[in-house]
TITIMI-159115 format. One line per 3 residues: their letters; for each residue x, y, z of C-alpha. Coordinates in steps of 0.2 Angstrom, whole numbers. Layout:
TITIMI-159115
a = X/Y/Z; ...
END
This chain:
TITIMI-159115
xxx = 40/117/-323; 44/136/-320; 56/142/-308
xxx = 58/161/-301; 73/173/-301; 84/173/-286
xxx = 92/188/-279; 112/186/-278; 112/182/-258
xxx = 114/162/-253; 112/157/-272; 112/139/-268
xxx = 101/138/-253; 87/149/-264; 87/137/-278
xxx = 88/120/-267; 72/129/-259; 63/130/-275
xxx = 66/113/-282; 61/106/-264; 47/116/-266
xxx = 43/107/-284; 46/91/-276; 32/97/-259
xxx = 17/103/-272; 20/89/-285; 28/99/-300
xxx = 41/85/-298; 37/67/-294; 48/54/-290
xxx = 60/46/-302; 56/65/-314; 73/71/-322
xxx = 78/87/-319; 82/99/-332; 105/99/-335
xxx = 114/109/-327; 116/120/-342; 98/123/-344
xxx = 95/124/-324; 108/139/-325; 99/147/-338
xxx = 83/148/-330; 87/154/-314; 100/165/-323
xxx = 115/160/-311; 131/150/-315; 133/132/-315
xxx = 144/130/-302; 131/138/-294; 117/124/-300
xxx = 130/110/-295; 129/118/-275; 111/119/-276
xxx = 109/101/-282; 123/95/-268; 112/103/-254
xxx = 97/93/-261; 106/76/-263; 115/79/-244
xxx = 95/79/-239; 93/62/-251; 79/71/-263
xxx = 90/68/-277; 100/55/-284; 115/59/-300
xxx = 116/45/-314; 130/47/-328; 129/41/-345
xxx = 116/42/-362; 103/42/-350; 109/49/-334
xxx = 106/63/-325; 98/72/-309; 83/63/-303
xxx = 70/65/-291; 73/53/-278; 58/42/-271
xxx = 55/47/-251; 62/34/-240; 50/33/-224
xxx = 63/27/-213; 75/39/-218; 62/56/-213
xxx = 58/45/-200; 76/46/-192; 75/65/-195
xxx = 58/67/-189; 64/59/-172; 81/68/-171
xxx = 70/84/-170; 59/77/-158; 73/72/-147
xxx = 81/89/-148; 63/97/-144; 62/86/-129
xxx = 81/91/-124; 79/109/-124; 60/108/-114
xxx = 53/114/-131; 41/98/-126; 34/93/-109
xxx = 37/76/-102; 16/77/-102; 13/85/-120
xxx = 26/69/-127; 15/56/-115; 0/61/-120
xxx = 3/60/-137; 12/44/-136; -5/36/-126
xxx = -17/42/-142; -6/38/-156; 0/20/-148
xxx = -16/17/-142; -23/21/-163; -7/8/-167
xxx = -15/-6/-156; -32/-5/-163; -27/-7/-182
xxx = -13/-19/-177; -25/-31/-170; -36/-29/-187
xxx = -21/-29/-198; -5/-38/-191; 2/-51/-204
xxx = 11/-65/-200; 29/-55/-201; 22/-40/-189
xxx = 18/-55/-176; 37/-65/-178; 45/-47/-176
xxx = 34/-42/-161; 37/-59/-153; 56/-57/-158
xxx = 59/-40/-149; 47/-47/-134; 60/-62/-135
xxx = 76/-50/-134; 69/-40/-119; 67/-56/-109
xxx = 84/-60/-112; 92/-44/-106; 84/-39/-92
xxx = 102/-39/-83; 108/-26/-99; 99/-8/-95
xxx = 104/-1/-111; 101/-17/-123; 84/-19/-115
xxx = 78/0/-120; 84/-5/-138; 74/-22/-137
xxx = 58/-8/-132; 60/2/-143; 60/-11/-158
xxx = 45/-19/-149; 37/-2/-150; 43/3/-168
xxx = 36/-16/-170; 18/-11/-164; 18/4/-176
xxx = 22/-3/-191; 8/-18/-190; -5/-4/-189
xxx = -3/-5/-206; -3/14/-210; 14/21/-215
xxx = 9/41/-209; 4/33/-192; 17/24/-190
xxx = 30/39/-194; 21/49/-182; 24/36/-169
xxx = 43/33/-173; 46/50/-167; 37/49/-153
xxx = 43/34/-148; 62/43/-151; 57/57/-142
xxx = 53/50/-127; 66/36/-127; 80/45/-116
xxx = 67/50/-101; 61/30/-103; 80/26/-103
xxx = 83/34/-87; 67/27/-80; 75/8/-84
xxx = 89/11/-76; 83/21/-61; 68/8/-56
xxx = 71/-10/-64; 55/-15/-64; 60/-24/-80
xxx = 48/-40/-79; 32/-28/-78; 37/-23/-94
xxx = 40/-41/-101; 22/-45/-93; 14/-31/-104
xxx = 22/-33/-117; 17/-52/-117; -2/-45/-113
xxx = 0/-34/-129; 9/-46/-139; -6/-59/-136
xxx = -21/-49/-138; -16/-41/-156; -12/-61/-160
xxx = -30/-64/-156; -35/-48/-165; -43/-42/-148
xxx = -41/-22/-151; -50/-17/-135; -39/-27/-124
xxx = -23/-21/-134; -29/-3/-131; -32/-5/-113
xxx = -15/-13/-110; -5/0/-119; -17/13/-107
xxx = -10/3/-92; 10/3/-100; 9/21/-102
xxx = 1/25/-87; 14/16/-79; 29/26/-87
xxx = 17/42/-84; 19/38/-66; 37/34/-63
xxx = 42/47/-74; 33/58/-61; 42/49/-46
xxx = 58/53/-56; 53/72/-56; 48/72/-35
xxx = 65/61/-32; 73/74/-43; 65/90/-34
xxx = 68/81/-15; 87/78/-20; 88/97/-29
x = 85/105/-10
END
């Protein structure tokens, strides 16, 4: 493992960027040791109090972990999915708040992904996938008269959908999605409480990946996003007519 000179601006941050960079290519893998402190500061010829900066901005970001003892030390930590996930759906969200995304560019995504979700779940759901589905389908139906707790109850459902695809990448990918268009769905809740349509899809849903019937789960999740297309696009006309 051979690391470059940095010039004297932002020390830290230049190191942190080449151990991360290690960590991207596979130089380091998970659970590697990193060299001590000592022999850090001698390679990239800066001081240690220097090394110990970089290594906080990489442990803040959770890609290293410190151990003391005979044999502790600074250790590649192992990628948690749910962790990135979170960060992937913060960014999505801040995308989607500042009109980086459109309402469209975020729907259309969501239908292709989702609708890739409910094909594999069909084939792969276990037994788990199907208690946690029917778990979150159960919570909706029993806070129809709670906006904001039902719109959690979704988004586990949905979160729920993605992870019995079965494919961990996939099912990232569809996290921030789902995030990223959670605060327009919100608004859509509360605006038009047309709650039990979304219970009776979700049922349909829930069903049809029970009976491993990936056609019909792919058209249902077609007709639950082509509902949210559509009130989302009453939302914008209602918002337009009051805007005059």
């Amino acid at each position: 493992m051979e690391f470059n000179p940095v010039s004297q601006q932002n020390l830290p941050r230049q190191i942190a960027d080449q151990i991360r960079a290690a960590i991207a290519d596979g130089t380091l893998n998970a659970d590697d040791r990193l060299p001590t402190e000592e022999e850090l500061a001698k390679r990239f010829q800066v001081s240690r109090p220097t090394i110990r900066e970089a290594l906080k901005r990489l442990a803040a970001q959770n890609l290293v972990r410190s151990r003391r003892g005979p044999t502790g030390g600074t250790f590649i930590n192992r990628p948690d999915i749910s962790e990135l996930g979170e960060g992937l759906s913060s960014a999505t969200r801040l995308l989607v708040g500042l009109n980086s995304l459109s309402l469209e560019e975020i729907v259309q995504c969501r239908l292709e992904l989702e609708q890739l979700c409910a094909t594999l779940a069909a084939e792969n759901r276990s037994a788990d996938d199907l208690r946690r589905l029917k778990a979150a389908l159960a919570a909706q139906k029993g806070l129809c008269d709670q906006p904001e707790q039902f719109c959690l109850a979704d988004v586990e459902f949905h979160r729920a959908l993605a992870d019995a695809a079965g494919n961990r990448l996939l099912s990232l990918l569809m996290h921030a999605v789902i995030e990223g268009l959670q605060p327009v769905s919100n608004m859509v809740v509360f605006r038009y409480p047309e709650r039990d349509l979304i219970i009776n899809q979700h049922q349909a849903l829930c069903d049809a990946i029970a009976a491993g019937n990936a056609s019909m789960a792919r058209e249902l999740i077609h007709s639950q996003v082509d509902t949210l297309s559509a009130q989302l696009e009453r939302a914008r006309d209602e918002s337009r007519v009051a805007g005059r």
